[in-house]
N, C-alpha and C positions, 0 to 999 in steps of 0.2 A: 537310210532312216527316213521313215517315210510318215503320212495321215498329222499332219498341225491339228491340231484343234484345241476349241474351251473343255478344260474337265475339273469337275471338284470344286467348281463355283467361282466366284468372281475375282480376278487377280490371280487364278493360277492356270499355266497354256503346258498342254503337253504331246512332246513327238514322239510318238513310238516306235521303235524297231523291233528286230525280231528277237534280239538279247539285249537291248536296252531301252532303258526310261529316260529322258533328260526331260524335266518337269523345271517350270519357273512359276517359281511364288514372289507375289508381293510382298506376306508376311513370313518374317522371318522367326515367329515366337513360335510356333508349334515344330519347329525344325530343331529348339534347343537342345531333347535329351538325345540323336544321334549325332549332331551336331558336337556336342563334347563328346563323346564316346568316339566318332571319328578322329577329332584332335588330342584325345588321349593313345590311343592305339593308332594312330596312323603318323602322316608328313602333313607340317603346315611349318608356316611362318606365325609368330606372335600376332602378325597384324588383320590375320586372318580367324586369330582363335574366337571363341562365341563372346567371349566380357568384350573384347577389345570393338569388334564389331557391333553389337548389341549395342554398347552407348553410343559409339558412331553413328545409327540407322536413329535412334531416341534424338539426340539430337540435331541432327541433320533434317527428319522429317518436323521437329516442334519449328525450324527456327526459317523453315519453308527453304534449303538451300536443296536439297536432294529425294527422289525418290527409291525404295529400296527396290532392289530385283535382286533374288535368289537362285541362281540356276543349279539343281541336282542332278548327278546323274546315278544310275542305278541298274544292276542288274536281278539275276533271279534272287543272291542274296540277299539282296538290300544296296543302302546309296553307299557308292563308292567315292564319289565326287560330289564337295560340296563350292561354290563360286560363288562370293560374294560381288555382287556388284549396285549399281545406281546409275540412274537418270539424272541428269540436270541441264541447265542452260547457261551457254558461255557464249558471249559474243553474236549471240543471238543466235545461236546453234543447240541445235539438240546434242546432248554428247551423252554416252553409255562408257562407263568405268570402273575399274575396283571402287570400293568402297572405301575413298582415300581424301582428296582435296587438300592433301600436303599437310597429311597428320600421319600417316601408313605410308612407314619406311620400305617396305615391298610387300610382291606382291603372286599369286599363285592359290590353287586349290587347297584346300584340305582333302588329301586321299590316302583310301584306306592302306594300311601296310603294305599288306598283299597285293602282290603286278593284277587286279582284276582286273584291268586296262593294259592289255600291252601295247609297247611303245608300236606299233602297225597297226594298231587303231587307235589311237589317238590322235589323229588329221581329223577322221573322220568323225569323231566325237567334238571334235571343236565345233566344226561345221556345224552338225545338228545345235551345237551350243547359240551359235551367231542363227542360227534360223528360228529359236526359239524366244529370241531376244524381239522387243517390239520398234517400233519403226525409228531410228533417228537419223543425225546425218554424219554425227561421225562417232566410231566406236576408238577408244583410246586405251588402248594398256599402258603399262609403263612400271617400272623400279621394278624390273623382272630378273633374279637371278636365272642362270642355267640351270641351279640344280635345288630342289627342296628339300634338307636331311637327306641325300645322296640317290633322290628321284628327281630325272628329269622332268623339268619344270615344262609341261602340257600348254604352256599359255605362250610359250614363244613358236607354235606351229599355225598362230592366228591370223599372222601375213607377213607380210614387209615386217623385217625386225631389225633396228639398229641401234647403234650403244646412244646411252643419254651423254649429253653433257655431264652432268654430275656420277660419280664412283662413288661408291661404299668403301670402309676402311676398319680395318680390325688388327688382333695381334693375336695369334695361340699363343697361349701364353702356355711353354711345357718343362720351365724351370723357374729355380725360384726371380722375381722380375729384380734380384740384385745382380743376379748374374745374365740375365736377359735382356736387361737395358742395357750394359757396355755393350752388347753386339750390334742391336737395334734402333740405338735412339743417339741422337747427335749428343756429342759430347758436351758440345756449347748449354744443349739446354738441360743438360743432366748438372753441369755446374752451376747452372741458374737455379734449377729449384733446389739443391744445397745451400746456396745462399740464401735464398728467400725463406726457406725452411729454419734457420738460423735466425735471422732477423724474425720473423713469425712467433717463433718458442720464445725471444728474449721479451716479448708480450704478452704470452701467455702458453699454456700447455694446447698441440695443436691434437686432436681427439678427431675419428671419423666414427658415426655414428649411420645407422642404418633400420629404418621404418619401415614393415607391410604389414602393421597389423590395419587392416580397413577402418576398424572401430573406432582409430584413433588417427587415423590418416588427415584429416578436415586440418587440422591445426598445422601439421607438418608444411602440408600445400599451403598454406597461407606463408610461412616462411620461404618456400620456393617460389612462388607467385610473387610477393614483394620483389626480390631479389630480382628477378624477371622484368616485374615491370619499372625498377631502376636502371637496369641498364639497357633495358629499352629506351627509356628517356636519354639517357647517358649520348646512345648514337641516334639521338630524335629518327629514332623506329616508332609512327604506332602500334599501342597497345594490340596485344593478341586479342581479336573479336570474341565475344563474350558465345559466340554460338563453340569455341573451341575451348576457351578457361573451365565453361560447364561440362565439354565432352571428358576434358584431363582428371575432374574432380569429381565425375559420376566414376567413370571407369575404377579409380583409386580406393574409392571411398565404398564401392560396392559391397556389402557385406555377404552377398553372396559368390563374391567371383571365386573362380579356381586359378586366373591367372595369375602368376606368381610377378608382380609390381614394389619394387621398392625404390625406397626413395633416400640416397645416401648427403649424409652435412657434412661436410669438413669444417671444425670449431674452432676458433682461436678463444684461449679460455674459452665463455661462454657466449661468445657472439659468431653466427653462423657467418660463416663468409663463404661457401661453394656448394652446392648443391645437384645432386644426376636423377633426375626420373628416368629410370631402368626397366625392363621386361626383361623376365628370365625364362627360356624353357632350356631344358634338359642341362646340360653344360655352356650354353651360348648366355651371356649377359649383353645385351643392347641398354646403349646409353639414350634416352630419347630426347631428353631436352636438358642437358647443362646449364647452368646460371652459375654466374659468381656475382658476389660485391662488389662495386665500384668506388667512387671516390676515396676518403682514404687507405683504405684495402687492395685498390685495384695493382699499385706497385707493386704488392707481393706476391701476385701471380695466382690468386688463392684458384683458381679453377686448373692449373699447372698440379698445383699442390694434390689436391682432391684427385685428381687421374693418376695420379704416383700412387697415392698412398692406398687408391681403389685398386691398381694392378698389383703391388705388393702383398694386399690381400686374396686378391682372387685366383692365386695358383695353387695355395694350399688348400682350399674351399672344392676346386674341382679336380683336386689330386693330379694336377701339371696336364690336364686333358681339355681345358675349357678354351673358349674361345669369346676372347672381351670384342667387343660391335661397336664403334665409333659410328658406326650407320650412314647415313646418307650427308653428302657434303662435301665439299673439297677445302675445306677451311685448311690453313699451312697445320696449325698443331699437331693435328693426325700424323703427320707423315714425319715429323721431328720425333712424336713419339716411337716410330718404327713400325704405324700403321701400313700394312699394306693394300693396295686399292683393289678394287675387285668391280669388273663391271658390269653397271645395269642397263638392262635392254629395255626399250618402248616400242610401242607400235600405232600405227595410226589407219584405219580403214575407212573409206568415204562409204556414206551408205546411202547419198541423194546426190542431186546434181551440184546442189552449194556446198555440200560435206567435200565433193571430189575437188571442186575451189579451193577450199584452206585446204588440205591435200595435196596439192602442187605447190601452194606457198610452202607447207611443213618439210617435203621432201627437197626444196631449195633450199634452206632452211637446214637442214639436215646436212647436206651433202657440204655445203660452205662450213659447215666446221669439221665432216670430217674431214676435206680436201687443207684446209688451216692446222690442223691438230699436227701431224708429222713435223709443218715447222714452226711450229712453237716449241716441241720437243726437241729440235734438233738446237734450239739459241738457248738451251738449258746450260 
């Protein structure tokens, strides 16, 4: 893939080859109606679809933390490959990324159904992807599964790839979860939230309710937002930065999105005590930010409660086929509930002489936990 150049005006660079385009746009708004149309007929992740991205790029560029970069690629048919990414500065480094900053639980293209890419070009499509991209000093991926909806994920042939520290953790859920929790979940805490469910009902009826209409979203999130910023306080966490409470409340509230976003309460009588902002596509539900009550609530496990009573509903919902997403995290809960871990890959590329710097720190770095992990596993 050969000829760089400016075309099509300012903020958009494109390499040519003899069967392909890989074109990088600054704006990402004239990309929208193939951009859905891809993420409707093809493989992505949520965190890559147009709503979720869209208000990410809106707010990120209003509050000055990031700049957008679009990379497409394209053949005679049209774009096959759409890559969200961004500019910013860390540490006083230029860095190039998904389109993330610890909101996008993973991370990969949006590509069309159809193999238009097969896996023997696709090295060489990365390449042209990194020579299309403009100058910084280090390129960073990261929260990479292996596979996208059952396509190899194109973004781990980018370099040097190795697991993060943190796993992802989910459960298929493909019977009813009365009988999938004895196989799956500690028994200890299967007693616990009987109990606590018991004490809970003798105060009131415990009711799980579930929000996405947009129209009426604003109030809901103020209920989760509260809850949030209580038990923020609770573990004197600051407050979630107001450039990320507005990305949560644009995306939710959008009255035009197609992304399928709800938002579930767990009720004692009528007082909220648990709460999940969700992303749904196809049969996968991702939990994306959990809240529960604190203070006098916090004994009775109310966010224990809420993930029972969310798996108890969600296998009749995707007819025993679904697969519930605890997502990114190693917190103990998951894995009591019989989340299994699944790992994500990162990568780090120096692209200057101070990038190749932090570079040999990241790969020390790197290497010191995976060389530690084996025994830490083995004093289990």
């Amino acid at each position: 893939m050969k000829d760089l150049r400016e075309e099509g005006g300012p903020g958009i660079k494109t390499l040519r080859a003899a069967s392909r385009t890989v074109t990088l746009h600054r704006d990402w708004r004239p990309l929208e109606p193939v951009w859905r149309r891809l993420e409707e007929t093809g493989c992505c992740t949520v965190f890559q679809s147009y709503d979720w991205v869209s208000a990410w790029y809106e707010n990120t560029t209003k509050h000055g933390l990031a700049r957008p970069l679009v990379v497409t690629v394209a053949d005679e048919g049209g774009i096959v490959w759409i890559l969200p990414l961004c500019e910013y500065r860390r540490m006083k480094l230029r860095f190039i990324s998904l389109a993330d900053l610890g909101v996008s639980d993973y991370a990969g293209p949006i590509m069309a159904g159809e193999d238009r890419i097969p896996t023997e070009a696709q090295a060489e499509v990365m390449r042209a992807i990194l020579r299309v991209l403009p100058r910084c000093d280090m390129l960073h991926f990261q929260k990479m599964h292996g596979e996208i909806e059952g396509k190899a994920n194109p973004l781990l042939q980018v370099g040097h790839v190795v697991a993060m520290k943190e796993r992802c953790y989910g459960v298929t859920v493909d019977r009813p979860w009365a009988d999938l929790s004895k196989d799956i979940m500690q028994s200890r805490l299967r007693s616990t939230i009987r109990q606590q469910k018991k004490k809970a009902q003798a105060i009131g009826p415990l009711s799980l309710a579930h929000y996405s209409d947009p129209l009426t979203m604003r109030p809901i999130m103020d209920i989760l937002w509260e809850m949030r910023r209580g038990r923020f306080q609770r573990i004197n966490r600051a407050d979630t930065p107001e450039v990320w409470r507005s990305f949560y409340y644009d995306v939710a509230c959008d009255p035009k999105r197609q992304l399928d976003i709800t938002i579930s309460i767990l009720r004692v009588g009528d007082t909220p005590v648990a709460c999940s902002y969700g992303l749904t596509r196809g049969k996968a539900y991702h939990s994306v930010m959990p809240s529960f009550a604190v203070g006098e609530w916090e004994s009775y496990r109310p966010g224990m409660l809420m993930f029972d009573a969310m798996l108890e509903e969600f296998g009749p919902k995707t007819g025993f086929a679904g697969f519930f997403d605890f997502t990114i995290g190693d917190e103990p809960y998951k894995q009591r509930f019989g989340a299994q871990g699944r790992p994500l890959m990162e990568c780090m590329s120096p692209r200057s002489v101070i990038g190749a710097m932090a570079y040999v720190y990241w790969r020390y770095k790197a290497a010191r936990r995976h060389k530690a992990k084996p025994e830490a596993e083995s004093t289990e």
